[in-house]
N, C-alpha and C positions, 0 to 999 in steps of 0.2 A: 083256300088259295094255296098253289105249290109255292113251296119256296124258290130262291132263285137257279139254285144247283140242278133242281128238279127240273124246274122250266128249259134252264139250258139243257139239259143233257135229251130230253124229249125233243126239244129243237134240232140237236144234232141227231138223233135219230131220224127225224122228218126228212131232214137236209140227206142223211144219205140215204136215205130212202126214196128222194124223188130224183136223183139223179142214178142208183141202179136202176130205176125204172127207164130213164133217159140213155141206157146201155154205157154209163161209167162201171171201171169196178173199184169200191173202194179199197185203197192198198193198206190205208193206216187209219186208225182214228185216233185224235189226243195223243199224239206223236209228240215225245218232249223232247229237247234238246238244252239241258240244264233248265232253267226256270221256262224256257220259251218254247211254248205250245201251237203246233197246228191243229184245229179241229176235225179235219178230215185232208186226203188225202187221194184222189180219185184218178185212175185214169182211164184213156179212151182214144184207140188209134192213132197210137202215139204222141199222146199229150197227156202230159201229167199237170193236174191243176192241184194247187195247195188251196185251201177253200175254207175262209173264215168264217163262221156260222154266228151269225147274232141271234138273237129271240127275244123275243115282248109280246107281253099280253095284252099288251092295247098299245096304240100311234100316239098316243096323248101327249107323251112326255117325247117325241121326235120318232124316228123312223128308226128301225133296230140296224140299219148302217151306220147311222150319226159317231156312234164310239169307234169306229174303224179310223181310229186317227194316225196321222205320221210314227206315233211310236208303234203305236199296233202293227204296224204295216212292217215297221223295221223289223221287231219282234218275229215276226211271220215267216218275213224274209230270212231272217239270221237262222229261224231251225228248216227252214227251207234248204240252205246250203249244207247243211249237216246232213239234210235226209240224201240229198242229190248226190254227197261224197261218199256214204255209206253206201243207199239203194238204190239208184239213180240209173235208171234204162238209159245203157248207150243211144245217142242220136234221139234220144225223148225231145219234145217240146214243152216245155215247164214255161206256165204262168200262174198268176194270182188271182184267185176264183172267191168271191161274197154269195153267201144265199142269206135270205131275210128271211125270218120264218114269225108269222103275228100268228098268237091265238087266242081266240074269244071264241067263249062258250063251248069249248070242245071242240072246235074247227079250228084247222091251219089253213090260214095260205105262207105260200113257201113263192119265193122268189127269186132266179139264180142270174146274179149275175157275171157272166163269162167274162173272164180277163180285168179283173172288177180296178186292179192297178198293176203299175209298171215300177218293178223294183227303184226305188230312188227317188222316187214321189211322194 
């Protein structure tokens, strides 16, 4: 069984992997902004989505969204405003993008959820 670093980091390879498939491009991955991390970074006709990648290798123990809590989100947010003041497309449209990614037995399903919250939430 991979360890946990392993699991994530295949996850977030799945994660931008099904959305270049879906004509994003990813701008960033693991984009830091002092301790506060984005996992990806994507954009697409003028929207840039920040996009928190969870992963799990089985539902058992909840749904790999469940940890995307208030602090997470703030976390998210805060190197969000970092990235926007540094790289930030004039006139972009910037929101908050979740993909789930489960894998059992060598199979991913990957599941993206668009606009997944609203800063302040």
């Amino acid at each position: 069984m991979a360890d946990k670093w392993t699991t994530g980091r295949r996850g977030e390879d799945l994660a931008a992997a099904y959305l270049a498939e879906r004509g994003w491009q990813v701008l960033a991955r693991n984009y830091r902004a002092g301790p506060k991390e984005i996992d990806l970074i994507a954009g697409r006709g003028g929207v840039v989505a920040f996009v928190e990648v969870k992963t799990r290798a089985t539902t058992s123990g909840g749904t790999p969204l469940e940890p995307v809590g208030r602090a997470k989100r703030r976390a998210v947010e805060a190197a969000a405003r970092h990235w926007i003041r540094s790289h930030g497309p004039p006139g972009a449209e910037y929101r908050f993008d979740a993909v789930a990614v489960v894998m059992r037995r060598g199979e991913a399903a990957v599941d993206h959820f668009p606009d997944a919250w609203r800063p302040g939430t």
